[in-house]
C-alpha positions as CSV (number, residue, x, y, z in Angstrom):
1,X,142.6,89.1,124.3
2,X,140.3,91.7,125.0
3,X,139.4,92.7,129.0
4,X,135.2,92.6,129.0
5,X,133.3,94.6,131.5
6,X,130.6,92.5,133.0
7,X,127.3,93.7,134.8
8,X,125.3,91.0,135.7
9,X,121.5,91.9,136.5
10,X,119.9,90.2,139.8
11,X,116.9,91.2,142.0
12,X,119.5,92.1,144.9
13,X,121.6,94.6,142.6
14,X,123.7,94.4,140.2
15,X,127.5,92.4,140.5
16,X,129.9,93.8,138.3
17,X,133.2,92.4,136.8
18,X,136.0,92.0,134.7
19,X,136.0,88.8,132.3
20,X,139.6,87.6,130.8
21,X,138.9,85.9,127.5
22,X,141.1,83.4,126.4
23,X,142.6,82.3,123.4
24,X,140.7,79.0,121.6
25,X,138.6,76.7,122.6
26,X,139.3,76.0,126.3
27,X,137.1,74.2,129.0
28,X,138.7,75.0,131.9
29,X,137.9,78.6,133.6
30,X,139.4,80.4,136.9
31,X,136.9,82.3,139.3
32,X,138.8,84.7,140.8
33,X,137.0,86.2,144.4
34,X,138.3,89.0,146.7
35,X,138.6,88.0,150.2
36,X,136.5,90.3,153.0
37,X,137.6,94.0,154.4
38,X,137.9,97.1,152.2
39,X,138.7,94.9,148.9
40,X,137.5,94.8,145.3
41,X,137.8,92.5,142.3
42,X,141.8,94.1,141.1
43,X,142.7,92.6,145.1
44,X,145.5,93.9,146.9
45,X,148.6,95.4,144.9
46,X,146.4,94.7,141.9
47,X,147.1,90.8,142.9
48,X,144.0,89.8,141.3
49,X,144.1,91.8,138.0
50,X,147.8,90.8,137.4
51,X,147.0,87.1,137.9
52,X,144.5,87.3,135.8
53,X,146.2,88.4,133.0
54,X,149.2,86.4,132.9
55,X,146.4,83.0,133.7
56,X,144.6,84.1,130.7
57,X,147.5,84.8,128.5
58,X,147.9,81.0,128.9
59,X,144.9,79.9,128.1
60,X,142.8,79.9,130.6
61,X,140.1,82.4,131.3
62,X,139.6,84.3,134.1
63,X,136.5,86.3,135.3
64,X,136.8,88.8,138.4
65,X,133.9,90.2,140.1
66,X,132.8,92.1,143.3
67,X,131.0,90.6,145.9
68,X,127.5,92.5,146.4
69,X,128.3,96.5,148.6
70,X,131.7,95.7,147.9
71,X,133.4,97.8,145.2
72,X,131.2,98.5,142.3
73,X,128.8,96.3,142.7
74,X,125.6,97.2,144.3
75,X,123.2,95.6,147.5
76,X,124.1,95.0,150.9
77,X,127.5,93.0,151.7
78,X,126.6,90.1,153.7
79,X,129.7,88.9,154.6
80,X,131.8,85.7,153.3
81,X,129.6,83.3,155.0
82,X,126.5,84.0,153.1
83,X,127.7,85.2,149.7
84,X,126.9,81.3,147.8
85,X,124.5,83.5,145.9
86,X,127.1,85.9,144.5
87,X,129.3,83.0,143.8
88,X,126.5,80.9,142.0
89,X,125.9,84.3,139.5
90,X,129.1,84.9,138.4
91,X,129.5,81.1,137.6
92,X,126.5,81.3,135.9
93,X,127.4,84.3,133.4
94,X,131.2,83.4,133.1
95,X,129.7,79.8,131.7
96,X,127.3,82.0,129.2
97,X,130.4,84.4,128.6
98,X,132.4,81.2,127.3
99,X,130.2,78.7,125.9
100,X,133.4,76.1,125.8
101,X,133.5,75.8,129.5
102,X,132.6,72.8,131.1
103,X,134.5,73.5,134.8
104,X,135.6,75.9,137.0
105,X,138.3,76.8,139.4
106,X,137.7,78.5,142.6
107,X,140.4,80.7,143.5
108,X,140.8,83.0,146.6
109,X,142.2,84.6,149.5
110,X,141.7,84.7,153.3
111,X,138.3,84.7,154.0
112,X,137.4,83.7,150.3
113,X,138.5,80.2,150.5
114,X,136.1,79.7,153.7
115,X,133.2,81.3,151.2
116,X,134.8,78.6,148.7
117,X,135.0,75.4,150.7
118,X,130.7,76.7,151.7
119,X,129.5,76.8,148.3
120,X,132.1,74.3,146.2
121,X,130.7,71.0,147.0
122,X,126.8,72.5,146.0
123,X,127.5,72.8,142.5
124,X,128.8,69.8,140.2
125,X,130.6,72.6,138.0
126,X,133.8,73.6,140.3
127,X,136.4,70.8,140.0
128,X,139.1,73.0,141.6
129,X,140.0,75.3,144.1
130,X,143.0,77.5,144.7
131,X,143.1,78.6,148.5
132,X,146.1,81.2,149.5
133,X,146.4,81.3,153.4
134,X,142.9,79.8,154.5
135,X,141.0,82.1,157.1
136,X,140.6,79.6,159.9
137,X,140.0,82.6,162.8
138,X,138.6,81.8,165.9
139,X,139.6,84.1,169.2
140,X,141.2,81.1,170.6
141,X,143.2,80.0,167.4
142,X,144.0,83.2,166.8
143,X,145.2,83.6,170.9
144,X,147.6,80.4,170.7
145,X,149.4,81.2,167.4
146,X,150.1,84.7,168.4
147,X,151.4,82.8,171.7
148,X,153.2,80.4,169.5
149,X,154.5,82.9,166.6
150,X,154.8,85.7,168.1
151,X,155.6,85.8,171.5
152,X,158.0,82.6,171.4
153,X,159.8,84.6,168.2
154,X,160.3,87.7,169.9
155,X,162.2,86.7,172.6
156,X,164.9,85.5,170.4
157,X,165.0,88.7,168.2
158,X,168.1,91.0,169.2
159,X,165.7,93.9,168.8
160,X,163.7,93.0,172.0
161,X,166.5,92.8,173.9
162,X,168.1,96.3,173.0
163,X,164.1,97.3,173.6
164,X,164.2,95.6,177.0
165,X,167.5,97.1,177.7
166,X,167.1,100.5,176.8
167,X,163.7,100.8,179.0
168,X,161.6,101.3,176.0
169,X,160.0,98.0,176.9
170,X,156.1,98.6,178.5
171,X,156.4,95.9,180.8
172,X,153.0,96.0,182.3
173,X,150.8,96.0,178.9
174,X,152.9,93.5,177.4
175,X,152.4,90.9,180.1
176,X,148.6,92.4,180.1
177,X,148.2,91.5,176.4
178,X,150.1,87.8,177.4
179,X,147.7,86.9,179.8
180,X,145.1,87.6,178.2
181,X,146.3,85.8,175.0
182,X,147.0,82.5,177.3
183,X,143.6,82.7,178.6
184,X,142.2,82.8,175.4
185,X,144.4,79.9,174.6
186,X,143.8,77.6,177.3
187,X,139.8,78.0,176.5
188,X,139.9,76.5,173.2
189,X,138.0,73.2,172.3
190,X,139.9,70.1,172.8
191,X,137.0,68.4,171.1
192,X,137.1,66.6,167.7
193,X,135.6,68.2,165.0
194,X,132.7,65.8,163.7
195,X,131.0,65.8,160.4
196,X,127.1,65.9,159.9
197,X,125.1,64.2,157.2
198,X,123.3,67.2,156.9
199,X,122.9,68.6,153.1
200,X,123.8,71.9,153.8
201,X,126.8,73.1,156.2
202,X,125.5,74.1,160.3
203,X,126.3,77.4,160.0
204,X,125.6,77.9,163.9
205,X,129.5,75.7,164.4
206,X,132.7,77.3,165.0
207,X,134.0,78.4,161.7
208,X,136.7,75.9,161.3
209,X,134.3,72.7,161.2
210,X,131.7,74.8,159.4
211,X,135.3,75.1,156.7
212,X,135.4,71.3,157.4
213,X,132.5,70.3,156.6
214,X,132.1,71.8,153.3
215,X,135.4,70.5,152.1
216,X,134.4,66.8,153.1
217,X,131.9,66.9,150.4
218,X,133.9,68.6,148.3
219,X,135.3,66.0,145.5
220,X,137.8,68.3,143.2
221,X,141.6,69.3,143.5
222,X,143.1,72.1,145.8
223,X,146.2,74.1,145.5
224,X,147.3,75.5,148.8
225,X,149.4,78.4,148.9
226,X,151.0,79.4,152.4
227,X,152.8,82.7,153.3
228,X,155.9,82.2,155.8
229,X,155.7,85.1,157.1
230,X,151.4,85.3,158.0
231,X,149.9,84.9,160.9
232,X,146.8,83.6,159.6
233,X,148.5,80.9,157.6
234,X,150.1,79.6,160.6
235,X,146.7,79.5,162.8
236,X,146.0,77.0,159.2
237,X,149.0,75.3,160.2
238,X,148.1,74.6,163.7
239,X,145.0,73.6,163.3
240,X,146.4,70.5,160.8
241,X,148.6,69.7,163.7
242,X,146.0,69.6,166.5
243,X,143.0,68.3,163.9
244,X,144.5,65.4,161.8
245,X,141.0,65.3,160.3
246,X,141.7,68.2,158.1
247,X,144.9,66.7,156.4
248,X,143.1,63.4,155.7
249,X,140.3,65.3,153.7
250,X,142.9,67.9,152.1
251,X,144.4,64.7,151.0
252,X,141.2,63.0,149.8
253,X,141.0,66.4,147.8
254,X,144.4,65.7,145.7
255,X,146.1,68.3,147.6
256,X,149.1,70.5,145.8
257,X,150.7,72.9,148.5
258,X,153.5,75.1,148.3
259,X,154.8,77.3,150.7
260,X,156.6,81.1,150.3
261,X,159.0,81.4,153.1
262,X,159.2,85.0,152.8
263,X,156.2,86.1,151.7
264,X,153.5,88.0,153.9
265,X,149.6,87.3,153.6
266,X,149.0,89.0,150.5
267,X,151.8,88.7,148.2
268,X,152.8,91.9,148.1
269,X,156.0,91.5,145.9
270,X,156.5,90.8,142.0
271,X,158.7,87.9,143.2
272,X,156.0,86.5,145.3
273,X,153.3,87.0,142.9
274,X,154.5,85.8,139.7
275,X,155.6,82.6,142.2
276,X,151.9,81.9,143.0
277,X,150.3,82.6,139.6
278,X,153.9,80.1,137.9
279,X,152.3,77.2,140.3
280,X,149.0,77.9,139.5
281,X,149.5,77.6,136.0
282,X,151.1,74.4,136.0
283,X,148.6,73.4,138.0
284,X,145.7,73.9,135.6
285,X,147.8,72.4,132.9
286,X,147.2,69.2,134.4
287,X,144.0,69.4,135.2
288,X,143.1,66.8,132.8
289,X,144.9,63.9,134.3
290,X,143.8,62.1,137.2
291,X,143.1,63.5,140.3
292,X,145.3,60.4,142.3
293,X,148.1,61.8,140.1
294,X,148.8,64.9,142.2
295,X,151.0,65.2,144.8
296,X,149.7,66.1,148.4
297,X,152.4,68.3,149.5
298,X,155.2,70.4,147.6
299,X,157.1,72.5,149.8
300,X,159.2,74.8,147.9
């Protein structure tokens, strides 16, 4: 099928993208997002264009767009946080693109799946989202996984050692950088994360329980997708461990996971890509059947 160039006219500027037609009648369509930093809609390695392709080639079709001041689209970028506005008009064309839709997948990066699990739940349309190492940062997450991953790791690698033993080792910033990563640590919240009845998320909460909140009234499916080898996915990982909270409503979402041992955050390998675009093709295949049918973890 085709590749269709897509301006979409707004008051703020226009959004531009690429839509991914495919082949007959098919109700099921994949919004593809670019996560924050100096991205646009092809993503890194051309991620997002390759995906896109081989999704639609299956029937499935696909629409790519940049986020407003990011790429070629025009306005000011307002950061993942506040782009529900973006998100809301590339759903809307997509659904005038191809009239046979009648629901949408949500599928990003990083930062994108925070903007995701903020605007899902608001509109009936998105029954889906993929989510590929979840952006969960906080200064003190970020503090105790580096503590956790990093420092802890490094001690058993061989390399240190020769480093240590060779005096190439900078004793005095390294121990600088660890105590100031264990203060960071030791400041974090201890406190459960609680969920509001409020209608739209409180936005003035850390950004984990902001990310919580929005998927408790989210009702659809998610595929998770974790990198081994990413820091940010294991700061996701730790905060499942210390907030069981978050794996009961990942569950209450039909959770699929999968995890790339050797992958890094963004995929950046053939192998690893055409991995993550194999599961997420099955996993829109069997989109139709019921969302208790899926399984809530696959670790692969």
């Amino acid at each position: 099928m085709n590749e269709k160039p897509i301006v979409i006219e707004r008051e703020a500027g226009p959004l531009i993208g690429m839509l991914h037609p495919a082949a007959g009648n098919q109700e099921i369509g994949v919004l593809m997002m670019v996560a924050g930093g100096p991205q646009y809609r092809i993503g890194g390695h051309r991620q997002l264009v390759l995906w896109a392709r081989k999704i639609s080639s299956c029937g499935f079709p696909v629409f790519r767009f940049d986020f407003g001041g990011m790429g070629d689209s025009y306005g000011e970028y307002v950061e993942f946080d506040n782009v529900e506005d973006d998100i809301n008009a590339a759903i809307d064309r997509f659904f005038k693109e191809t009239p046979s839709l009648k629901q949408i997948v949500l599928w990003g990066e990083c930062n994108a799946c925070s903007a995701a699990l903020f605007h899902a739940y608001t509109d009936p349309r998105i029954k889906g989202l993929v989510m590929l190492n979840p952006w969960v940062r906080t200064e003190q997450g970020q503090a105790k996984a580096v503590i956790k991953h990093y420092y802890l790791d490094r001690l058993k690698q061989r390399s240190f050692w020769i480093k240590v033993f060779s005096l190439k080792f900078d004793f005095v910033d390294s121990m600088r950088s660890a105590i100031q990563m264990i203060s960071l640590a030791r400041g974090a919240s201890a406190t459960k994360p609680q969920i509001t009845a409020k209608n739209a998320v409180d936005r003035s909460k850390p950004l984990p329980e902001r990310m919580l909140e929005g998927l408790s009234r989210f009702k659809g499916r998610i595929m998770l997708v974790m990198s081994g080898r990413d820091m940010v996915a294991r700061e996701f990982d730790d905060l499942l461990q210390t907030a069981p909270v978050w794996q009961e409503r990942l569950a209450a979402c039909a959770l699929v996971r999968h995890d790339l041992q050797y992958a890094d955050h963004t995929f950046s390998t053939g192998a690893w890509r055409d991995q993550v675009a194999a599961w997420g093709i099955n996993w829109l295949t069997t989109f139709h059947s019921s969302p208790h049918n899926d399984s809530t973890q696959t670790a692969n």
